[in-house]
Rosetta silent file (secondary structure, phi, psi, omega in degrees, C-alpha in Angstrom):
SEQUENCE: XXXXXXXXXXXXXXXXXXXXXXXXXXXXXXXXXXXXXXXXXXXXXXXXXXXXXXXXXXXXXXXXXXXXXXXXXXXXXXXXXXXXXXXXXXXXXXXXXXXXXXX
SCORE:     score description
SCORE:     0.000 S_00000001
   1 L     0.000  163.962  177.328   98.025   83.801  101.252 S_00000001
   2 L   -81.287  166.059 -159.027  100.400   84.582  104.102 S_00000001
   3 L   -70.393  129.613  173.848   99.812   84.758  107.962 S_00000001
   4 L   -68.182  124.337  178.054   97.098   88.059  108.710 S_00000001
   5 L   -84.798  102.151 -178.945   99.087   90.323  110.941 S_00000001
   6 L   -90.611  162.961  178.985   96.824   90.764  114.125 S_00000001
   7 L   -43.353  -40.114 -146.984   97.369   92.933  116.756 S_00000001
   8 L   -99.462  -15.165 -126.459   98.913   90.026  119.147 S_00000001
   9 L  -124.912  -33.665 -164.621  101.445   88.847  116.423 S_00000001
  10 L    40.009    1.887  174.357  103.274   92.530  116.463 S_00000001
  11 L   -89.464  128.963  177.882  105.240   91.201  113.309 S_00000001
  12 L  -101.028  148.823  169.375  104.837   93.214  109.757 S_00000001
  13 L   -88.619  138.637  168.154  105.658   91.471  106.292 S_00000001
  14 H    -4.125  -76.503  160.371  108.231   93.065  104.010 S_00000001
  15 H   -17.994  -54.578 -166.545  105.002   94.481  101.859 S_00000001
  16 H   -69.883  -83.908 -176.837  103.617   95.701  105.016 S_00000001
  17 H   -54.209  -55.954 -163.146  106.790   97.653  106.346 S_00000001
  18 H   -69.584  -68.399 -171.600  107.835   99.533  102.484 S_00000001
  19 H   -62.406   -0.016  160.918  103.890  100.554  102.381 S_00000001
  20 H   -87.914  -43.230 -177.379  103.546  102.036  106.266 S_00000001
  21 H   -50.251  -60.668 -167.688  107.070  103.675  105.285 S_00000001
  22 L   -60.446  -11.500 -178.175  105.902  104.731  101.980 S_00000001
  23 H  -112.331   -6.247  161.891  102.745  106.497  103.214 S_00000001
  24 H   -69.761   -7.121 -176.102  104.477  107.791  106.050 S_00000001
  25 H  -122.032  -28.609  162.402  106.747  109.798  103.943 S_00000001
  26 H   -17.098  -66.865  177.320  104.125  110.330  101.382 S_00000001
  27 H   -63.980   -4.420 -155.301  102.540  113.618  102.718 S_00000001
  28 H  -124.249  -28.382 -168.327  105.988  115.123  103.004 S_00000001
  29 H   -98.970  -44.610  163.082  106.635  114.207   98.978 S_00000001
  30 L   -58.872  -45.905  175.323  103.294  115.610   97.701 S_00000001
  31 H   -66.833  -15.867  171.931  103.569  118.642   99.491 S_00000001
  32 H  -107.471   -1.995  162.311  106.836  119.575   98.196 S_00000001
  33 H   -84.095  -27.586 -169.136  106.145  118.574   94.572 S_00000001
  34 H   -75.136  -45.956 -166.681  102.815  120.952   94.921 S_00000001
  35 H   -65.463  -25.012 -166.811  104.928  123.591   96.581 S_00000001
  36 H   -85.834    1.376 -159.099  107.471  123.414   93.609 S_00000001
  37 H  -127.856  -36.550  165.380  105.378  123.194   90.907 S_00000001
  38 H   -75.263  -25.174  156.366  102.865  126.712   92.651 S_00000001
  39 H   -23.399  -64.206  177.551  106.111  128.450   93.529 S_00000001
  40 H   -54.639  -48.451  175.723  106.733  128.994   89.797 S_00000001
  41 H   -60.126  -65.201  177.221  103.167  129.906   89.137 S_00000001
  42 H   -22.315  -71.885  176.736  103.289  132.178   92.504 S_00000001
  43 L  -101.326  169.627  175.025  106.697  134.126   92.472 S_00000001
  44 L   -62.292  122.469  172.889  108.382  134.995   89.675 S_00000001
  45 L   -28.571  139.911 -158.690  109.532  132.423   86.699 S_00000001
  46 L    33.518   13.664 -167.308  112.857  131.523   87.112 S_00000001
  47 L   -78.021   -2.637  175.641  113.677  133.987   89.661 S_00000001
  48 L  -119.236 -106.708 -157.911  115.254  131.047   92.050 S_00000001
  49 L  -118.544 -178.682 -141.346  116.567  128.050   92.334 S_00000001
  50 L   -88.797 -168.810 -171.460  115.150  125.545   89.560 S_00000001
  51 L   -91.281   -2.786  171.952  112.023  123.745   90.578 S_00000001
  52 L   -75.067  -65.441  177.139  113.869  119.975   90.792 S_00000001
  53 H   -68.577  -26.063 -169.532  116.487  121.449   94.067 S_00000001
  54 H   -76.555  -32.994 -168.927  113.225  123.132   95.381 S_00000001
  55 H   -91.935   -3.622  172.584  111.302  119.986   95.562 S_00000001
  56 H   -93.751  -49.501 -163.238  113.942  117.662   96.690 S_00000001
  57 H   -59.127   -7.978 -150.387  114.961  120.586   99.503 S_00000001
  58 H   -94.362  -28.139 -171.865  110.954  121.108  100.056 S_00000001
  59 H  -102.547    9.965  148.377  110.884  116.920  100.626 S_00000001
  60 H   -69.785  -64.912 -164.747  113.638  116.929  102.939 S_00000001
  61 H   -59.808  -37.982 -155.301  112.607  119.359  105.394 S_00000001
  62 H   -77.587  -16.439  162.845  109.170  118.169  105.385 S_00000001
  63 H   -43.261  -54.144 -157.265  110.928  114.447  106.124 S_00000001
  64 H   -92.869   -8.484 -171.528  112.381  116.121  108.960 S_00000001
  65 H   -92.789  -26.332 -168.661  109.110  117.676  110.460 S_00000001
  66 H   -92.035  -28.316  157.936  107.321  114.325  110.200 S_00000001
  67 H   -48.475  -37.524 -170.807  110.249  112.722  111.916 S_00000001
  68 H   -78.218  -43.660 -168.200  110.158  115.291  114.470 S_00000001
  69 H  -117.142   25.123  134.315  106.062  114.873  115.672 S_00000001
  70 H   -76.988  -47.109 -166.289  106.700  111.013  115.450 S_00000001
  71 H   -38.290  -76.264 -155.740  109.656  111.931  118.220 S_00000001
  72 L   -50.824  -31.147 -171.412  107.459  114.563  119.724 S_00000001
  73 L  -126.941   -2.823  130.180  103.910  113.218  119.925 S_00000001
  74 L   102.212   32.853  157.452  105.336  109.344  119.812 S_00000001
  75 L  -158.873  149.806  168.867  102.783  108.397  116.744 S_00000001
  76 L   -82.891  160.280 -173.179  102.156  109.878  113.477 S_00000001
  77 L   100.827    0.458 -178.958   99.440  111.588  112.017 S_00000001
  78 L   -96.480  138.918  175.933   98.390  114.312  114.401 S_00000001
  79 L   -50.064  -24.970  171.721   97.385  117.330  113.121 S_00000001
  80 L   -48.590  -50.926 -169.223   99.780  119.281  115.020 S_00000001
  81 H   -70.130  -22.102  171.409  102.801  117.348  112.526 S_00000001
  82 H   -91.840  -16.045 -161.596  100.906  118.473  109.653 S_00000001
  83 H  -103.849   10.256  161.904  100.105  121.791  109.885 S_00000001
  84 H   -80.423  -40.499  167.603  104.072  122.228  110.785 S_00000001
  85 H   -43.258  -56.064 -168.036  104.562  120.701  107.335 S_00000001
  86 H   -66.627  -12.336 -177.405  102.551  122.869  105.912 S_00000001
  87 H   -86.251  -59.260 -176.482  104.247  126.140  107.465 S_00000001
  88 H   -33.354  -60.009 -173.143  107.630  124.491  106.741 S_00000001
  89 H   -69.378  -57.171  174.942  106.949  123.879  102.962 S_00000001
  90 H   -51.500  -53.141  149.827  105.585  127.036  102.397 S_00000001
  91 H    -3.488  -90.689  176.973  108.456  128.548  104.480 S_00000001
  92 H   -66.571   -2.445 -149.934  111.432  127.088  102.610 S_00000001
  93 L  -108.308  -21.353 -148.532  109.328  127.328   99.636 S_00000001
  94 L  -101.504  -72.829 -164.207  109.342  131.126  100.207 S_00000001
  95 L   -82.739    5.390  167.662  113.045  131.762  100.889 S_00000001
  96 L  -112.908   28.524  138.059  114.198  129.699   97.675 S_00000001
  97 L  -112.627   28.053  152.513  112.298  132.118   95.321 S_00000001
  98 L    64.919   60.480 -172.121  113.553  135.242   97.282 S_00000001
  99 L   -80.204  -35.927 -164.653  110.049  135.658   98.277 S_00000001
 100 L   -77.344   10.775 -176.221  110.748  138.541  100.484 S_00000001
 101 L   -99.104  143.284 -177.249  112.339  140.650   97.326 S_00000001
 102 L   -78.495  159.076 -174.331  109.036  142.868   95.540 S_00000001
 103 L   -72.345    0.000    0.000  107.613  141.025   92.103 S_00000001
């Protein structure tokens, strides 16, 4: 096997770096296929935009919120960065089915 990455060594392996990325962006990619796939159930069928643009727009912004309380709190993972996801997804999740129009 390859060199253990301790604490002292501050170097990550390829493997290492795509899997810290990948779960760092994770929570931002589940939450917008869940938002996109309970819109439709939620609001009305077909009334917006199809569920494929909602969930890539729903996995931007939330991209940009987890970027933002890495900036902001200068590590990831605070609860604070999540429960802004969570307004944020619901949010944009909201104004691309025309949420605020009556059923």
């Amino acid at each position: 096997m390859g060199p253990e990455l301790t604490a002292q060594s501050g170097r990550m392996s390829f493997l290492q770096m795509a899997l810290h990325l990948l779960f760092f962006f994770l929570p931002a990619a589940a939450l917008a296929l869940f938002c996109a796939v309970c819109g439709a159930w939620l609001f009305r069928p077909g009334a917006g935009v199809p569920w494929q643009r909602r969930c890539a727009v729903n996995a931007a912004a939330g991209v940009l919120v987890l970027v933002a309380g890495l900036v902001v709190f200068d590590n990831d993972g605070k609860m604070a960065t999540y429960a802004a996801l969570t307004v944020v997804s619901a949010t944009v999740e909201w104004v691309m089915q025309k949420g605020w129009r009556a059923r």
